[in-house]
C-alpha positions in Angstrom: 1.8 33.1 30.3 -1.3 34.2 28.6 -1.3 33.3 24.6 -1.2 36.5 22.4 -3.0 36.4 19.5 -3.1 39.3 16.5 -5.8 41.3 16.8 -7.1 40.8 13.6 -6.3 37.2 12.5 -9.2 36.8 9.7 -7.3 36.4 6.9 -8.3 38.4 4.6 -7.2 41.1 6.5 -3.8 39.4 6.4 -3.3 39.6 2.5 -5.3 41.4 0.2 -5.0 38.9 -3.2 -7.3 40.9 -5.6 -5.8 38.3 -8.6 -8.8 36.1 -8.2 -9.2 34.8 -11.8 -12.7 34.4 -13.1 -14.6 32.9 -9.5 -14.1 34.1 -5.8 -13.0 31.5 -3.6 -12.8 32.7 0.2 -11.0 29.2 0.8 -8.6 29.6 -2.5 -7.2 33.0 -0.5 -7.0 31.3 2.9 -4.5 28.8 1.3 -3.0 31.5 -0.8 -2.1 33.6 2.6 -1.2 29.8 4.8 1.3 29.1 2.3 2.5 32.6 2.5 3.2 32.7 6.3 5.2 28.9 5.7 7.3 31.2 2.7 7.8 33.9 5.1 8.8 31.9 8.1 11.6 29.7 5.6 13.2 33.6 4.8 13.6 33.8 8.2 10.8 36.4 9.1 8.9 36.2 12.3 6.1 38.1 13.9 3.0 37.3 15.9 0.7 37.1 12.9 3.0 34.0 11.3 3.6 32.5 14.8 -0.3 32.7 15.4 -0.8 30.5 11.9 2.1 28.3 12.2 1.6 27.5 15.9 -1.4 26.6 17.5 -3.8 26.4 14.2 -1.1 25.0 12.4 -3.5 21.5 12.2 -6.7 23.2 12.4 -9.3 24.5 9.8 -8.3 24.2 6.5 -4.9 22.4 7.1 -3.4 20.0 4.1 -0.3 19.9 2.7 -0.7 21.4 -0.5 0.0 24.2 2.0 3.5 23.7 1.9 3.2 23.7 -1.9 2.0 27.3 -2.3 4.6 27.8 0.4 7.6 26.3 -1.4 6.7 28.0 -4.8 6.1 31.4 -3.2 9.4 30.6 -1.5 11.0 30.0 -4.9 9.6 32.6 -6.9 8.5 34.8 -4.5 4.7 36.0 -4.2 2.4 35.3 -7.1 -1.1 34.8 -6.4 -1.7 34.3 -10.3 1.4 32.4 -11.0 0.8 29.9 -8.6 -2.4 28.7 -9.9 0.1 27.4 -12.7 0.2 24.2 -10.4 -3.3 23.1 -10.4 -3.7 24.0 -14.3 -1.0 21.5 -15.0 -2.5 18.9 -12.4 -6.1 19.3 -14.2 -4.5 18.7 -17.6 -2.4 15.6 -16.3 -5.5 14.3 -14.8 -7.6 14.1 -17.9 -4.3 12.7 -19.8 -4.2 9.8 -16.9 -7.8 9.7 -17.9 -7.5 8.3 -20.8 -4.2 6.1 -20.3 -6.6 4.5 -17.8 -9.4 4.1 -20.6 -7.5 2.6 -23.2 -6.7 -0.3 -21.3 -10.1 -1.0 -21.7 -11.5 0.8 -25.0 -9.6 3.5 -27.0 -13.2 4.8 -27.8 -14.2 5.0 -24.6 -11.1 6.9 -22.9 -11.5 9.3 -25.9 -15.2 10.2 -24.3 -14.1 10.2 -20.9 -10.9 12.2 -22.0 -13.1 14.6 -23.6 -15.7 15.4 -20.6 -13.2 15.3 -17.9 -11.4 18.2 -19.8 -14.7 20.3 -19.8 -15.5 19.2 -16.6 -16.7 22.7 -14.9 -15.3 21.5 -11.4 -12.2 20.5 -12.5 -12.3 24.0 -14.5 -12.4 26.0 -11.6 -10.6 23.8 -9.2 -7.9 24.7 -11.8 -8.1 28.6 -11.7 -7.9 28.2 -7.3 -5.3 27.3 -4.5 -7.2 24.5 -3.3 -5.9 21.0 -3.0 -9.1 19.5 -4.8 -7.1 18.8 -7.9 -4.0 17.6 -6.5 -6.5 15.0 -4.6 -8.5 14.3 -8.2 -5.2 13.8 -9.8 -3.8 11.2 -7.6 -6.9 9.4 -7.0 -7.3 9.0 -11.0 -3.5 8.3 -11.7 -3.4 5.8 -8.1 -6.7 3.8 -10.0 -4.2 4.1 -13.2 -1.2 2.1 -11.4 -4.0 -0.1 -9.7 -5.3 -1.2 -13.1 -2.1 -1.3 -14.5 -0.3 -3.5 -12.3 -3.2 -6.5 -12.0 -3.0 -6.2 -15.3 0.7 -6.5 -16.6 1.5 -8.3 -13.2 4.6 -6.0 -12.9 5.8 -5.0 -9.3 7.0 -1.2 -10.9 2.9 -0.3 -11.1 2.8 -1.3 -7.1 5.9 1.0 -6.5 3.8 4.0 -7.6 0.6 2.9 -6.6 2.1 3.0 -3.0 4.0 6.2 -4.0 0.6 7.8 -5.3 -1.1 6.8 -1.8 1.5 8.1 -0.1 1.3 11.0 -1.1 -2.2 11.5 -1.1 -1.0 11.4 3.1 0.7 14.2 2.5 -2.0 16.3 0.9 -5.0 15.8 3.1 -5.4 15.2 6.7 -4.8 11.4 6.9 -8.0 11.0 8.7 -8.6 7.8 6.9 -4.9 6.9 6.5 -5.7 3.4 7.3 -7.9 2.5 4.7 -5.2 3.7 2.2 -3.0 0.9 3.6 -6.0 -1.4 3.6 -6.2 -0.8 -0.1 -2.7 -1.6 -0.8 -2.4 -4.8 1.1 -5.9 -6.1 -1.0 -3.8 -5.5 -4.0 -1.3 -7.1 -2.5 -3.6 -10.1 -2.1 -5.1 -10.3 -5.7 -0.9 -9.8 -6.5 -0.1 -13.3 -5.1 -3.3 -14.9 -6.0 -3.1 -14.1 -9.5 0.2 -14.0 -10.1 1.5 -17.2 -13.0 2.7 -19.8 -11.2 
């Protein structure tokens, strides 16, 4: 059976945004229309274009996760371009807030710095006003280094629950291409655990 593609799969045919807040980001739309089609295809609707992007380049260019993010809001509260963005806002001010919890286990003046230039960070500024899953990665990889730092030093297993949570979940949001270091990491934690744990 030959495959039937739509004859005009570029997305930004597919959806025209025009809600771009302050930078144009071709990839921030791509993930704004993927996350559509997964909404779309939950209600129920089907046609060649979502079968096309939920098929056979369902794991190709651009794939992650935080697809199914935009998806799930956009199939909660229905299509908001703008609205959605919420998501990464609230993950880029968490992220410097995990910034310095991490700090002040070290020096109260020196998570105040970091605090303050990780808020006017310009990358995390803009990651923050896109669909992109760059701050969903920033903010586990900060608050997985929190629960890392946390747990050798208080010695409590709870910290090793989320530090394997975090991980997890970092799974979820990318590709998992290098999946196995993630578990290498957690069994050298592991490691340290037993060997410095009080006798």
């Amino acid at each position: 059976v030959e495959k039937v593609e739509p004859k005009n799969d570029d997305y930004t045919n597919l959806i025209r945004e025009n809600t771009r807040i302050f930078f144009k980001m071709g990839d921030s739309d791509y993930a704004s229309a993927r996350g559509y089609m997964y909404a779309a295809y939950a209600r129920g609707q089907d046609n060649i274009v979502i079968r096309h992007y939920l098929g056979s380049v369902d794991r190709g260019y651009g794939w992650s996760g935080y697809l199914y993010v935009i998806g799930l809001f956009y199939y909660l509260f229905d299509y908001s371009p703008v609205a959605v963005k919420f998501i990464n806002c609230l993950l880029g001010a968490l992220t410097a807030t995990f910034i310095y919890l991490l700090g002040v286990n070290f020096s109260r003046f020196g998570a105040k710095i970091a605090h303050f230039f990780i808020t006017f960070f310009p990358t995390l500024i803009i990651w923050s006003t896109t669909h992109l899953k760059d701050t969903s990665v920033l903010f586990l990889a900060v608050v997985t280094v929190w629960a890392t730092v946390k747990f050798l030093m208080t010695q409590r297993p709870r910290y090793f629950v989320w530090l394997v949570f975090f991980i997890f979940l970092q799974f979820f949001l990318t590709k998992r291409d290098l999946w196995f270091l993630s578990l290498i990491f957690i069994g050298l934690i592991g490691l340290i655990y037993i060997f410095i744990k009080p006798k």
